[in-house]
CHARMM-style PDB file with segment names, atoms N, HN, CA, C and O in Angstrom:
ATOM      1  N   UNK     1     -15.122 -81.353  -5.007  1.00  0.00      PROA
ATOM      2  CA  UNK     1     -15.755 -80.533  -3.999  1.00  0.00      PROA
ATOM      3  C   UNK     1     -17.218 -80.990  -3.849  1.00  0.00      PROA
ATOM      4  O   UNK     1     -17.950 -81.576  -4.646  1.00  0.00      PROA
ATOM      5  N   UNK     2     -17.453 -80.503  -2.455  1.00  0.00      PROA
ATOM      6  HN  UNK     2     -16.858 -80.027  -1.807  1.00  0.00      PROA
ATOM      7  CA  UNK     2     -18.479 -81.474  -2.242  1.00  0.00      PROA
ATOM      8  C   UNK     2     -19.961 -80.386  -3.020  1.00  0.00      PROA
ATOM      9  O   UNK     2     -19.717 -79.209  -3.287  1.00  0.00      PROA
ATOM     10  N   UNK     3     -21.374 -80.966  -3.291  1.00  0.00      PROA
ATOM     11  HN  UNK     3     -21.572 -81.922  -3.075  1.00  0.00      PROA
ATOM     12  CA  UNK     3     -22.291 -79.944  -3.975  1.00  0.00      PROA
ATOM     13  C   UNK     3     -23.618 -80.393  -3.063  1.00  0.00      PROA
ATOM     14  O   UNK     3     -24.009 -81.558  -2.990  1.00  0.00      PROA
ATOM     15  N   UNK     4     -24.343 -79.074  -2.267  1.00  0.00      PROA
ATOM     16  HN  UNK     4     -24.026 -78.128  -2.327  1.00  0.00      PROA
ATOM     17  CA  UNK     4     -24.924 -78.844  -2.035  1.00  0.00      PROA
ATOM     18  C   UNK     4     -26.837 -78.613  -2.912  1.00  0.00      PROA
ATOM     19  O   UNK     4     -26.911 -77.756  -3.793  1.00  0.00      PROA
ATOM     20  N   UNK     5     -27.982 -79.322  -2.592  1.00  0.00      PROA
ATOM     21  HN  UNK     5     -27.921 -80.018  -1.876  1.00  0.00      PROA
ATOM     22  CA  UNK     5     -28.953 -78.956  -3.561  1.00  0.00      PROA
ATOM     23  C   UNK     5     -29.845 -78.024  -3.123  1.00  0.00      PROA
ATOM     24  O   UNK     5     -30.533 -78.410  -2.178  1.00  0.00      PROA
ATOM     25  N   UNK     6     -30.065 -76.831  -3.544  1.00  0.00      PROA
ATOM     26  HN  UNK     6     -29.506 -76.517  -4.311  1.00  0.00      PROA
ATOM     27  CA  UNK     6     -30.676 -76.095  -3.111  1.00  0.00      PROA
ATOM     28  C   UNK     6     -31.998 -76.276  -3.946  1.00  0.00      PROA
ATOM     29  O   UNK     6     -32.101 -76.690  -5.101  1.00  0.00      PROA
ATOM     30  N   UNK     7     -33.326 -75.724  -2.780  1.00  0.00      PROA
ATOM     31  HN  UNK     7     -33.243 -75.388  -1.841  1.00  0.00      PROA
ATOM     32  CA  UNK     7     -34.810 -75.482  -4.486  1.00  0.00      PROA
ATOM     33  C   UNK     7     -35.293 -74.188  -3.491  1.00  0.00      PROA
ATOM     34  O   UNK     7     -36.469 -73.824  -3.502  1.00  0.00      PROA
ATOM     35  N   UNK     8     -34.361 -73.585  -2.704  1.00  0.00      PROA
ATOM     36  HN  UNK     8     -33.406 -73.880  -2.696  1.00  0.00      PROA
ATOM     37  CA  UNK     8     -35.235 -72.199  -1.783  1.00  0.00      PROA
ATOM     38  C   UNK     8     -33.730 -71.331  -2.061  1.00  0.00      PROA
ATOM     39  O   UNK     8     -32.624 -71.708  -2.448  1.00  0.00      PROA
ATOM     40  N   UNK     9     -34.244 -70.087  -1.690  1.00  0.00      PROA
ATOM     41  HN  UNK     9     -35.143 -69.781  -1.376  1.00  0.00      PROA
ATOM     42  CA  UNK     9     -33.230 -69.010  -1.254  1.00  0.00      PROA
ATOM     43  C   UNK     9     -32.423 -69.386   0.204  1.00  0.00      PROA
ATOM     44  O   UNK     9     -33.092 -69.629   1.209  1.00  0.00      PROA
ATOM     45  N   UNK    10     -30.926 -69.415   0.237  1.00  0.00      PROA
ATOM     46  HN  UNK    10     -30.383 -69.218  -0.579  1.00  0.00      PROA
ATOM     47  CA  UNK    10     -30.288 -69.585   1.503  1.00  0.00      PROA
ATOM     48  C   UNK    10     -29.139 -68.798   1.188  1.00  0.00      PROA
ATOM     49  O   UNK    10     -28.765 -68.510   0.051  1.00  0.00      PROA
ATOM     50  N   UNK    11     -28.638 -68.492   2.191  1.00  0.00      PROA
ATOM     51  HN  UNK    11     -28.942 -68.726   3.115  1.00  0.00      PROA
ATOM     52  CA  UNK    11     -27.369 -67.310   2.037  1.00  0.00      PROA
ATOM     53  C   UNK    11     -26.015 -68.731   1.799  1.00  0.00      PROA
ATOM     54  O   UNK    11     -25.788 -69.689   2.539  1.00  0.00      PROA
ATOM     55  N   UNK    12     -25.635 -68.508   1.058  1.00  0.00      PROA
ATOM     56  HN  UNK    12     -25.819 -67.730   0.457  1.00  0.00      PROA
ATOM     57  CA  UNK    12     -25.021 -69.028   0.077  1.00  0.00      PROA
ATOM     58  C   UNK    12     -23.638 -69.512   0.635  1.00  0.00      PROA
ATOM     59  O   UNK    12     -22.979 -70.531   0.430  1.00  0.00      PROA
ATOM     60  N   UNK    13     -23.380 -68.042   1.669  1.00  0.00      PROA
ATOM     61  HN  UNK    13     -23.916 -67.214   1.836  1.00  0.00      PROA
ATOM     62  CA  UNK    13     -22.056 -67.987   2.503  1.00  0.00      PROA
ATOM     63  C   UNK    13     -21.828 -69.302   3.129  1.00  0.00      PROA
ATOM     64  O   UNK    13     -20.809 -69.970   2.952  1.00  0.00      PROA
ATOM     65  N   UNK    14     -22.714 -69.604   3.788  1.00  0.00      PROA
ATOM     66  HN  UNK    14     -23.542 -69.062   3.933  1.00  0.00      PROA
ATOM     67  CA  UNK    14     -22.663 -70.521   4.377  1.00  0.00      PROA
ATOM     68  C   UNK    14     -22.260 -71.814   3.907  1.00  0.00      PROA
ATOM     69  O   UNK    14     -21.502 -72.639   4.417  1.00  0.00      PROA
ATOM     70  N   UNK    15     -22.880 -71.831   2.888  1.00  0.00      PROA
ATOM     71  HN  UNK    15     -23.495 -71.161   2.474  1.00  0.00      PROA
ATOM     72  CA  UNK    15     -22.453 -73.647   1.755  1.00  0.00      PROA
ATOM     73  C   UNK    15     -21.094 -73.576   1.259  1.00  0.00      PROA
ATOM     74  O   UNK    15     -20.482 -74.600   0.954  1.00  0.00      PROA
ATOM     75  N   UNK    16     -20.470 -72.132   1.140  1.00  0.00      PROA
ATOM     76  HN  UNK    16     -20.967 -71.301   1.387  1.00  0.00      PROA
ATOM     77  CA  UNK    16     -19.049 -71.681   0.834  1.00  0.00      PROA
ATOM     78  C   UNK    16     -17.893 -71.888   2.182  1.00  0.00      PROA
ATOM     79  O   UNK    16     -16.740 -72.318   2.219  1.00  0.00      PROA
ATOM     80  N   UNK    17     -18.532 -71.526   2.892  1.00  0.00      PROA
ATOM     81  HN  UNK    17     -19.469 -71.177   2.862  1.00  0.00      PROA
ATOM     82  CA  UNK    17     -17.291 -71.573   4.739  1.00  0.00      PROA
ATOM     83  C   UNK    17     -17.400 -73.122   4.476  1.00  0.00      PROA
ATOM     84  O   UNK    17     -16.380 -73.714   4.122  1.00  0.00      PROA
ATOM     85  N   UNK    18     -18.770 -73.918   4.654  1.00  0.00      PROA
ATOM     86  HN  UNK    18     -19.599 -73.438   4.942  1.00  0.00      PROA
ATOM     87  CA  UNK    18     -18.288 -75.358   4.485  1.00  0.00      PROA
ATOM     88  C   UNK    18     -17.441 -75.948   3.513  1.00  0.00      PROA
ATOM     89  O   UNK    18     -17.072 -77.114   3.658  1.00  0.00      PROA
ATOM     90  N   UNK    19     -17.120 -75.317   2.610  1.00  0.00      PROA
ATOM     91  HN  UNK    19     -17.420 -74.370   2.492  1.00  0.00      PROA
ATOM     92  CA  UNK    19     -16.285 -75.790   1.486  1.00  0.00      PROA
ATOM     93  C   UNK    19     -16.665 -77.114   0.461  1.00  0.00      PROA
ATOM     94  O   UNK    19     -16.197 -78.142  -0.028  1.00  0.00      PROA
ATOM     95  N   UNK    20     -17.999 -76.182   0.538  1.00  0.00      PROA
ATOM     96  HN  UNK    20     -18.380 -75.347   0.935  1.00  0.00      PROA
ATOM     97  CA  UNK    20     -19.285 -76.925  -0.309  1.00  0.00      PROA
ATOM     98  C   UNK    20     -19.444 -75.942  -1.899  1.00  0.00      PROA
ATOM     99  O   UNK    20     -18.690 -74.990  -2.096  1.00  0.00      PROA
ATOM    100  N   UNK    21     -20.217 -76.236  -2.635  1.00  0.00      PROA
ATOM    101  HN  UNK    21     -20.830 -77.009  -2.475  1.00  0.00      PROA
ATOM    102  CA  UNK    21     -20.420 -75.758  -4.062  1.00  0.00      PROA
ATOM    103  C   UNK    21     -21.953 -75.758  -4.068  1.00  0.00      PROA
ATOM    104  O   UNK    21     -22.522 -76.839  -4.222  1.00  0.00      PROA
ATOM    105  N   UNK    22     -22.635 -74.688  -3.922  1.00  0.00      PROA
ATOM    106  HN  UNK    22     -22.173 -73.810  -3.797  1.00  0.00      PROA
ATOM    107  CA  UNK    22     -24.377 -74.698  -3.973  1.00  0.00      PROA
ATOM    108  C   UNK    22     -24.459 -75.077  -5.233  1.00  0.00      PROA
ATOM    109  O   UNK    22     -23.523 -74.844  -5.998  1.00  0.00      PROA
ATOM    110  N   UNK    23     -25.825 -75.852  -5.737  1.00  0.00      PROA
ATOM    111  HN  UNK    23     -26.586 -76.041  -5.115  1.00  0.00      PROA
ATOM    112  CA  UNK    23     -26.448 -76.660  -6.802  1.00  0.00      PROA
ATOM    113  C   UNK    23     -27.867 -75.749  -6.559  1.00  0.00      PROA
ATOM    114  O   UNK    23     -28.511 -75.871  -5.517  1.00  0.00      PROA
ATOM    115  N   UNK    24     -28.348 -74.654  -7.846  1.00  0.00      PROA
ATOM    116  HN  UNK    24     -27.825 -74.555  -8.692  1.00  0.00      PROA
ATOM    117  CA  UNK    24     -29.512 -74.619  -7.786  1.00  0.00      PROA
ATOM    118  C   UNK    24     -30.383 -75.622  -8.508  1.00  0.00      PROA
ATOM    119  O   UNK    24     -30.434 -75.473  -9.729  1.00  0.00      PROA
ATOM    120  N   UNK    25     -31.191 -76.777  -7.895  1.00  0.00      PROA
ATOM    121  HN  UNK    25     -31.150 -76.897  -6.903  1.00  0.00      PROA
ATOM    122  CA  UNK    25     -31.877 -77.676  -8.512  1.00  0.00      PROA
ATOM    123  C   UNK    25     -32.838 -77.210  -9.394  1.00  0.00      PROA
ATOM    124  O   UNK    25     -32.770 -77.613 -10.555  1.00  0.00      PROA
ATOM    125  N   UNK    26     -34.058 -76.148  -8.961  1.00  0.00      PROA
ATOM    126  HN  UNK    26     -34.114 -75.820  -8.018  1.00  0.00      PROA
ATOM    127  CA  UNK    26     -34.710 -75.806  -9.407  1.00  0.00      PROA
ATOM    128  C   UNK    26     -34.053 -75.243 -10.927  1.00  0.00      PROA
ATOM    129  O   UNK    26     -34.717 -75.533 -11.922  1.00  0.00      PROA
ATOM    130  N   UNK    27     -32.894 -74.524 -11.112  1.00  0.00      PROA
ATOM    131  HN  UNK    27     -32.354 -74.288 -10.303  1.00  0.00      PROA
ATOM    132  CA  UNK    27     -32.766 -73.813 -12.578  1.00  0.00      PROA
ATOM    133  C   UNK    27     -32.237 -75.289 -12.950  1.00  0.00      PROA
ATOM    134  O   UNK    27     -32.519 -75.705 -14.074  1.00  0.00      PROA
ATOM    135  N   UNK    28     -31.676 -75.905 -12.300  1.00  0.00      PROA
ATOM    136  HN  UNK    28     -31.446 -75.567 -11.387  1.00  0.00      PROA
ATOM    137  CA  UNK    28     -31.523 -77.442 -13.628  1.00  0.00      PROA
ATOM    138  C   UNK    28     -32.203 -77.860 -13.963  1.00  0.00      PROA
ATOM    139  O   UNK    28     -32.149 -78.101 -15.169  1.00  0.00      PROA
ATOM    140  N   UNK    29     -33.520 -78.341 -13.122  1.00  0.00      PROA
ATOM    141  HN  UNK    29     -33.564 -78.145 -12.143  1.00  0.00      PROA
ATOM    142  CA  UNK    29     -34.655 -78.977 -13.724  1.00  0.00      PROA
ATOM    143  C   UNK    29     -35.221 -78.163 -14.660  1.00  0.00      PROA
ATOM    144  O   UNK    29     -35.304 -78.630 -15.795  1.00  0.00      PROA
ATOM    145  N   UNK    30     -35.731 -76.787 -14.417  1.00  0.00      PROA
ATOM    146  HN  UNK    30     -35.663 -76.407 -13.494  1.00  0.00      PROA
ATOM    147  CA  UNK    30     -36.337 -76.198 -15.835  1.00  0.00      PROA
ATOM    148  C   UNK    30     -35.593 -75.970 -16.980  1.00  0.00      PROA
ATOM    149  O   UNK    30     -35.892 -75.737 -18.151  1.00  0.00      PROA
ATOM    150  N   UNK    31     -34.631 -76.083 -16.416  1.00  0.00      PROA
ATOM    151  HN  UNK    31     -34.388 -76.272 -15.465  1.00  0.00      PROA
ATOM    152  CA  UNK    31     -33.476 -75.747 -18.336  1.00  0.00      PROA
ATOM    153  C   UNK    31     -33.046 -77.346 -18.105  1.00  0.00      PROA
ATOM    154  O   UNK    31     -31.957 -77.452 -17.542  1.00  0.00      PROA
ATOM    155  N   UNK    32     -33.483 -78.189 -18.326  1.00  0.00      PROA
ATOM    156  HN  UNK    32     -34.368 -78.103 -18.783  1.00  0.00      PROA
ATOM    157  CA  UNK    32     -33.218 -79.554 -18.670  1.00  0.00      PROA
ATOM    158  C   UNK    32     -33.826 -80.260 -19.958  1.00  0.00      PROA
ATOM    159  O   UNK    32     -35.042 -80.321 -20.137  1.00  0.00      PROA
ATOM    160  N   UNK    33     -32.843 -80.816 -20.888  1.00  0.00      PROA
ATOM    161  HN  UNK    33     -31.855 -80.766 -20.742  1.00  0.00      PROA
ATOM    162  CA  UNK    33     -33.839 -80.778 -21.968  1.00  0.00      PROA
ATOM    163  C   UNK    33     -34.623 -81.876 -21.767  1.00  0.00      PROA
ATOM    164  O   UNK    33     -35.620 -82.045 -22.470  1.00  0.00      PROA
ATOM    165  N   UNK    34     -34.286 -82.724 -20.822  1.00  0.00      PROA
ATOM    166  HN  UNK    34     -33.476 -82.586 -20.251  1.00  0.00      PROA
ATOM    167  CA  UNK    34     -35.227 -83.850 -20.630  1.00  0.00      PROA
ATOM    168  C   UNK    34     -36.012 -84.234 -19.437  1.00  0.00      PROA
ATOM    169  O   UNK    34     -36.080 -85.308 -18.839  1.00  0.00      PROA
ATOM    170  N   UNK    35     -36.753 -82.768 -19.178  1.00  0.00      PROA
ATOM    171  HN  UNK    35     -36.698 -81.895 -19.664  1.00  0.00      PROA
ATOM    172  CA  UNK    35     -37.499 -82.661 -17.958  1.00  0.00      PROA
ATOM    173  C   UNK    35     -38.584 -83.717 -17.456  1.00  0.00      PROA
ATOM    174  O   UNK    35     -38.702 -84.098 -16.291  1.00  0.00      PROA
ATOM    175  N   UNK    36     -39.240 -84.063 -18.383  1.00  0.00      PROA
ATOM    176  HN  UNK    36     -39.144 -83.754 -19.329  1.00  0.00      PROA
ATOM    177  CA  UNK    36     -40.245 -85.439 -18.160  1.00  0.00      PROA
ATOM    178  C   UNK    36     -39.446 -87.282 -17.894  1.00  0.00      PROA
ATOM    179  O   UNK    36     -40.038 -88.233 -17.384  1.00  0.00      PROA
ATOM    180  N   UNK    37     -38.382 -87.281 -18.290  1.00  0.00      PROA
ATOM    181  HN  UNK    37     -37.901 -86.509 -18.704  1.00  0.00      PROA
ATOM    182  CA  UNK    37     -37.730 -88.158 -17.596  1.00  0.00      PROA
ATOM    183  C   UNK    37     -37.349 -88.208 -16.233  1.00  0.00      PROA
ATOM    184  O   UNK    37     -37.251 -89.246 -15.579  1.00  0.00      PROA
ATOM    185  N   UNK    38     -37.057 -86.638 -15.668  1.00  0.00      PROA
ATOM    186  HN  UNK    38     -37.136 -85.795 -16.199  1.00  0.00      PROA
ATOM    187  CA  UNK    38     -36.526 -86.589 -14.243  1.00  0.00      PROA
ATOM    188  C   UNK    38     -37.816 -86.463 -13.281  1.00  0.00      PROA
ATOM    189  O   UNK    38     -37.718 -86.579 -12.060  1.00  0.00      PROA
ATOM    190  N   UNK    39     -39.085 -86.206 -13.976  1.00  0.00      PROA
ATOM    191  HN  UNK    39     -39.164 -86.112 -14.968  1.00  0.00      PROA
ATOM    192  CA  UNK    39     -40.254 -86.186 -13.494  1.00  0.00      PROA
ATOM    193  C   UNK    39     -40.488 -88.203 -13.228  1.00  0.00      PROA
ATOM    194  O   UNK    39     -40.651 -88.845 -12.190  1.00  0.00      PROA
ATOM    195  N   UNK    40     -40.417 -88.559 -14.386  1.00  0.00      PROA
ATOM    196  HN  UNK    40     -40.284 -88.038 -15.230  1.00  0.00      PROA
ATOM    197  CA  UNK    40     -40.373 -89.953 -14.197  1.00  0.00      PROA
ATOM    198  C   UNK    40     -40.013 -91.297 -13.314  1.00  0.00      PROA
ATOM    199  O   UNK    40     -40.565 -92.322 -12.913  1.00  0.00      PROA
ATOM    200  N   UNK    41     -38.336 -90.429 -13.254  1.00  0.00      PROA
ATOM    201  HN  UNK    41     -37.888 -89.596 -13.580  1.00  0.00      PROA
ATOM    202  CA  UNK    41     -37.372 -91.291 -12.372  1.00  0.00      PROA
ATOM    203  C   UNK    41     -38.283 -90.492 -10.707  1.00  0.00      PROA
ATOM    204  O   UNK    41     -38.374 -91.336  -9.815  1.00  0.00      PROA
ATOM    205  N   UNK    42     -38.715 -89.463 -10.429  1.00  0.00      PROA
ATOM    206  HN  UNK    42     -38.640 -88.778 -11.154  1.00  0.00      PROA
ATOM    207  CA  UNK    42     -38.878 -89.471  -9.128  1.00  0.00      PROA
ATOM    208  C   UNK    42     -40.138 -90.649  -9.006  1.00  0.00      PROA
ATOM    209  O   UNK    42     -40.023 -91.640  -8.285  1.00  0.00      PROA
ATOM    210  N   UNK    43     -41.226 -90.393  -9.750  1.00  0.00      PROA
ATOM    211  HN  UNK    43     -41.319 -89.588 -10.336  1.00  0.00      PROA
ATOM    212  CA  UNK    43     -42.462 -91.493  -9.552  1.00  0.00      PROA
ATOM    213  C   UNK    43     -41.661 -92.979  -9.339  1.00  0.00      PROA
ATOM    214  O   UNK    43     -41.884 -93.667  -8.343  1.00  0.00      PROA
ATOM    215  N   UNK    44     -40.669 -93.403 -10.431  1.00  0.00      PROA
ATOM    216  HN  UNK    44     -40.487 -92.844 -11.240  1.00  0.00      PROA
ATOM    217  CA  UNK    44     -40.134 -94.708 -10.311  1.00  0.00      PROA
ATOM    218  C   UNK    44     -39.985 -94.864  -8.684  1.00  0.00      PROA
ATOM    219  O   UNK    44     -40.438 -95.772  -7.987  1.00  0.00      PROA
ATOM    220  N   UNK    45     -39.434 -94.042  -8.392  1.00  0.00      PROA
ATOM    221  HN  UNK    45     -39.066 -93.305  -8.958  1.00  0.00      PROA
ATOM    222  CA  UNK    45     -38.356 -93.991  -6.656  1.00  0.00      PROA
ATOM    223  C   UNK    45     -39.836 -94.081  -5.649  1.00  0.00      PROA
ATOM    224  O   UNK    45     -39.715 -94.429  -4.475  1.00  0.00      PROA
ATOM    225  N   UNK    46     -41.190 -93.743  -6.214  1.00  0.00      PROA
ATOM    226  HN  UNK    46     -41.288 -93.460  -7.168  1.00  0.00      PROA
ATOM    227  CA  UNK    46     -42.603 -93.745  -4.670  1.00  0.00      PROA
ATOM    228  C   UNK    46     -43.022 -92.324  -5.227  1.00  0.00      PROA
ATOM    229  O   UNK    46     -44.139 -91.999  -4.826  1.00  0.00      PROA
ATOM    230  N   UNK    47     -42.478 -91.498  -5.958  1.00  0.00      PROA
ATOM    231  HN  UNK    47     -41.570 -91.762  -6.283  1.00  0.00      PROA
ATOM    232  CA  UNK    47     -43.151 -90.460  -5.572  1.00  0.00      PROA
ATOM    233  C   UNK    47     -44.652 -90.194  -6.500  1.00  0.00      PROA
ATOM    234  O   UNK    47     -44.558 -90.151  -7.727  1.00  0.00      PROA
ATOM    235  N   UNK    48     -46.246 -89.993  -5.721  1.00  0.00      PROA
ATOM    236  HN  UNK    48     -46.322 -90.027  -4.724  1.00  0.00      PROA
ATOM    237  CA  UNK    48     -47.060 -90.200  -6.424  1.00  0.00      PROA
ATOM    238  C   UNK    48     -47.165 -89.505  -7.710  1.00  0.00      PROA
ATOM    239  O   UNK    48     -46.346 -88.654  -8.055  1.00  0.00      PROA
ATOM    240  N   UNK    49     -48.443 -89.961  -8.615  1.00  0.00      PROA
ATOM    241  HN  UNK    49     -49.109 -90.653  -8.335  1.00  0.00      PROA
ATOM    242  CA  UNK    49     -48.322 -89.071  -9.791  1.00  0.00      PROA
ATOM    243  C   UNK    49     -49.028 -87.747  -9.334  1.00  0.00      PROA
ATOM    244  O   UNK    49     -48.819 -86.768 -10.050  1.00  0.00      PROA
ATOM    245  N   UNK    50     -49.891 -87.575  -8.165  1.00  0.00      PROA
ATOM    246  HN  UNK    50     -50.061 -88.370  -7.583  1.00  0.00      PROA
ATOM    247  CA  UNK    50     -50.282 -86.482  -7.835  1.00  0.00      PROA
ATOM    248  C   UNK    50     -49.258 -85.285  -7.008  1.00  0.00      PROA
ATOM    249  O   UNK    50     -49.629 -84.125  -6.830  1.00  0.00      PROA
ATOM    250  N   UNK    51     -48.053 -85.771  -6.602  1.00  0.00      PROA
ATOM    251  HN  UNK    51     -47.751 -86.713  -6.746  1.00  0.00      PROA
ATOM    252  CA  UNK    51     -47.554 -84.967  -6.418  1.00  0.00      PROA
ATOM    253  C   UNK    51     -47.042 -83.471  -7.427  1.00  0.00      PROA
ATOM    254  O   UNK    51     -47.234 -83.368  -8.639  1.00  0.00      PROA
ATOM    255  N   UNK    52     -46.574 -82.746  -6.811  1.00  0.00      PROA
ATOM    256  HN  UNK    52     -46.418 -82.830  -5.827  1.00  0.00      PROA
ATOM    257  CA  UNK    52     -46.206 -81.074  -7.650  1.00  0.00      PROA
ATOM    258  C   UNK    52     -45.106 -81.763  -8.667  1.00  0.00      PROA
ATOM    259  O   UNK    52     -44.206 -82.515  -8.294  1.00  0.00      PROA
ATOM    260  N   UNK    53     -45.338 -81.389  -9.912  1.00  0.00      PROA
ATOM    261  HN  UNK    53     -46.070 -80.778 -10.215  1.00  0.00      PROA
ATOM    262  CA  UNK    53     -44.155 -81.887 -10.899  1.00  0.00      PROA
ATOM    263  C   UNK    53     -43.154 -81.340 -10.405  1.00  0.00      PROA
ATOM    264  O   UNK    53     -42.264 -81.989  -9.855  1.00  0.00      PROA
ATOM    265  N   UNK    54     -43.139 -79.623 -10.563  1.00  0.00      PROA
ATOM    266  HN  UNK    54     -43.862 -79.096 -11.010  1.00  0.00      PROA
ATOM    267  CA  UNK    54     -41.888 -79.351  -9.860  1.00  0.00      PROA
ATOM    268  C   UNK    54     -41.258 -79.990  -8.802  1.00  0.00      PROA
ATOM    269  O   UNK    54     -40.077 -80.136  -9.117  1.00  0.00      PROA
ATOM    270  N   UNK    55     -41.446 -80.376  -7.857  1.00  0.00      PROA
ATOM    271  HN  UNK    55     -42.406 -80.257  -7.600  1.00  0.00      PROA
ATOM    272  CA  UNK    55     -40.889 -81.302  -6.816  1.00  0.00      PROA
ATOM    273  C   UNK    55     -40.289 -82.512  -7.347  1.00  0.00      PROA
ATOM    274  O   UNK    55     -39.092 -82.777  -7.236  1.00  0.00      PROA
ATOM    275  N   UNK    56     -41.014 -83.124  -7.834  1.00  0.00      PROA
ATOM    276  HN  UNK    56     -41.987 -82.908  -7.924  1.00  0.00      PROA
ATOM    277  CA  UNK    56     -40.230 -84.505  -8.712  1.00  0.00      PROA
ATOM    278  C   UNK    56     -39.293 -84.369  -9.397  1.00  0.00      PROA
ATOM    279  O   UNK    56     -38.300 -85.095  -9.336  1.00  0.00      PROA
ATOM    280  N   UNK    57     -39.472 -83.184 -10.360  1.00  0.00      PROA
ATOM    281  HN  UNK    57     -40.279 -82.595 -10.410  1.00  0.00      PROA
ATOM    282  CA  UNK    57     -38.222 -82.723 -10.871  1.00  0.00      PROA
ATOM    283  C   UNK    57     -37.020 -82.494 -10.613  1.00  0.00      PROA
ATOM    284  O   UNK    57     -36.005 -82.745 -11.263  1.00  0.00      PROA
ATOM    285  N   UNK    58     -37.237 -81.774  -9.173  1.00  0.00      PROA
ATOM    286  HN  UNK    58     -38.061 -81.570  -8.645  1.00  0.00      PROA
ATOM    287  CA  UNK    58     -35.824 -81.062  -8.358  1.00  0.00      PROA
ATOM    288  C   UNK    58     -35.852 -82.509  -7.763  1.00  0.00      PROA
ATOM    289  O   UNK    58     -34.778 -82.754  -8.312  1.00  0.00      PROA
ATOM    290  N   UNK    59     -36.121 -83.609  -7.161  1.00  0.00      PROA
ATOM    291  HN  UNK    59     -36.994 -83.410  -6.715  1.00  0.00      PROA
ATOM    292  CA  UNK    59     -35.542 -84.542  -6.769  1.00  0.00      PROA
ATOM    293  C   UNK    59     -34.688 -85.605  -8.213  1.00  0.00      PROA
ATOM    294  O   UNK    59     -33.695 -86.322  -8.091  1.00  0.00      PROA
ATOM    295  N   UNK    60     -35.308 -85.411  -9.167  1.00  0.00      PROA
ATOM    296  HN  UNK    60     -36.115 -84.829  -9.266  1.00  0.00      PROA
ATOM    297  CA  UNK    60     -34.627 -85.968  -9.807  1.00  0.00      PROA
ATOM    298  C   UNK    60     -33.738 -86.131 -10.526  1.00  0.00      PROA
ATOM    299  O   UNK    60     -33.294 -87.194 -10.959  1.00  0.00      PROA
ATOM    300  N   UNK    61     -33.092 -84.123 -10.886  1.00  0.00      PROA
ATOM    301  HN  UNK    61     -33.452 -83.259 -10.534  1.00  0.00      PROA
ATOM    302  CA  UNK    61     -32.489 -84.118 -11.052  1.00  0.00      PROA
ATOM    303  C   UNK    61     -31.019 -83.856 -10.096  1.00  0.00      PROA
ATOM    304  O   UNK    61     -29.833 -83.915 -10.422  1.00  0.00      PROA
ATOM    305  N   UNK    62     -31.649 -83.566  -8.872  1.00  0.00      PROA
ATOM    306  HN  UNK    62     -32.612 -83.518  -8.608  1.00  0.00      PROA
ATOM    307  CA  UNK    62     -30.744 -84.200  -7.726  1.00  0.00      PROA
ATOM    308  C   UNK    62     -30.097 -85.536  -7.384  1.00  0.00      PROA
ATOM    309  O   UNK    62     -28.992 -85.778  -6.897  1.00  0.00      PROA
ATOM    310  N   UNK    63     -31.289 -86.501  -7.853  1.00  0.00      PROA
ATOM    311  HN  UNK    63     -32.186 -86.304  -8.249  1.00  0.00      PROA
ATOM    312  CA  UNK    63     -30.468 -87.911  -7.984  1.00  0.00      PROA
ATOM    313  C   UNK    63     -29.416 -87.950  -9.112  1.00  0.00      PROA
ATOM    314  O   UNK    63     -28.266 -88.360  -8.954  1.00  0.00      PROA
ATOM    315  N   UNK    64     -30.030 -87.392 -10.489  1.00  0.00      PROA
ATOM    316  HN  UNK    64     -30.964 -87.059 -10.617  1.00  0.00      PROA
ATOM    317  CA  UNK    64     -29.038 -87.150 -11.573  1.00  0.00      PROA
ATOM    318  C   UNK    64     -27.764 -86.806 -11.306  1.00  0.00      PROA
ATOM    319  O   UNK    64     -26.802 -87.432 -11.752  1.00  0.00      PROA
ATOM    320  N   UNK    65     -27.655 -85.526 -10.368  1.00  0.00      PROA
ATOM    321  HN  UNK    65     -28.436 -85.017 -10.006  1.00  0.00      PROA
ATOM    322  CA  UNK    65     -26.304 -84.745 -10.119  1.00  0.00      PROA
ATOM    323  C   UNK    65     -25.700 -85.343  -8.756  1.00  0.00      PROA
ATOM    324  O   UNK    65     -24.886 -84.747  -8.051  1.00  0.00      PROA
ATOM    325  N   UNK    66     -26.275 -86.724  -8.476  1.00  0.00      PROA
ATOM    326  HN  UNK    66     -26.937 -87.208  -9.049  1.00  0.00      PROA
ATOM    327  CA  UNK    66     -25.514 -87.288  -7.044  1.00  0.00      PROA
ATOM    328  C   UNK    66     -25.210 -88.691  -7.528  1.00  0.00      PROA
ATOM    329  O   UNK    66     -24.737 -89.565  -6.800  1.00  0.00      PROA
ATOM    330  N   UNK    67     -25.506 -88.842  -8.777  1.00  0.00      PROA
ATOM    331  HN  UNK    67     -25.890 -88.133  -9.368  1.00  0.00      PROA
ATOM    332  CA  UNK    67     -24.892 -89.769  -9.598  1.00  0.00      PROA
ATOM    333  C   UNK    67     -23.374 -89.470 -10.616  1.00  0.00      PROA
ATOM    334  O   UNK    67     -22.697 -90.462 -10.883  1.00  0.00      PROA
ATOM    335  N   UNK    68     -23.081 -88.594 -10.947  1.00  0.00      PROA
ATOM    336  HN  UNK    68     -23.631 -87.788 -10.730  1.00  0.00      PROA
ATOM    337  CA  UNK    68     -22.105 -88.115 -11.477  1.00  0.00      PROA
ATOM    338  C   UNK    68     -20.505 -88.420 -11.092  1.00  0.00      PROA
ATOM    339  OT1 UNK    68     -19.602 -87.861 -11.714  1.00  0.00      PROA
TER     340      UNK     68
END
């Protein structure tokens, strides 16, 4: 089934009628035990070091979970 990444509030219904599976990124990245790696891999990919960690995070562990 296909997985959707969420890092905001969206009515959920919707990712369900598509016959999708919502991914909250944001609770993976903070309960990740290896949060500074997924911070890492986003800088590897362009993203600056001044950007919001959180952001790097949820992209990276989005690449993580679109690698699977």
């Amino acid at each position: 089934m296909r997985e959707i990444g969420l890092t905001t509030t969206v009515p959920i219904e919707i990712i369900y009628a598509a016959g999708c599976v919502p991914l909250d990124l944001n609770n993976l990245f903070i309960t990740s035990p290896d949060a500074e790696k997924l911070i890492l891999e986003a800088e590897r990919v362009g993203f600056p070091r001044s950007t919001c960690s959180w952001i790097k995070g949820d992209l990276g562990r989005g690449k993580e979970e679109g690698n699977k």
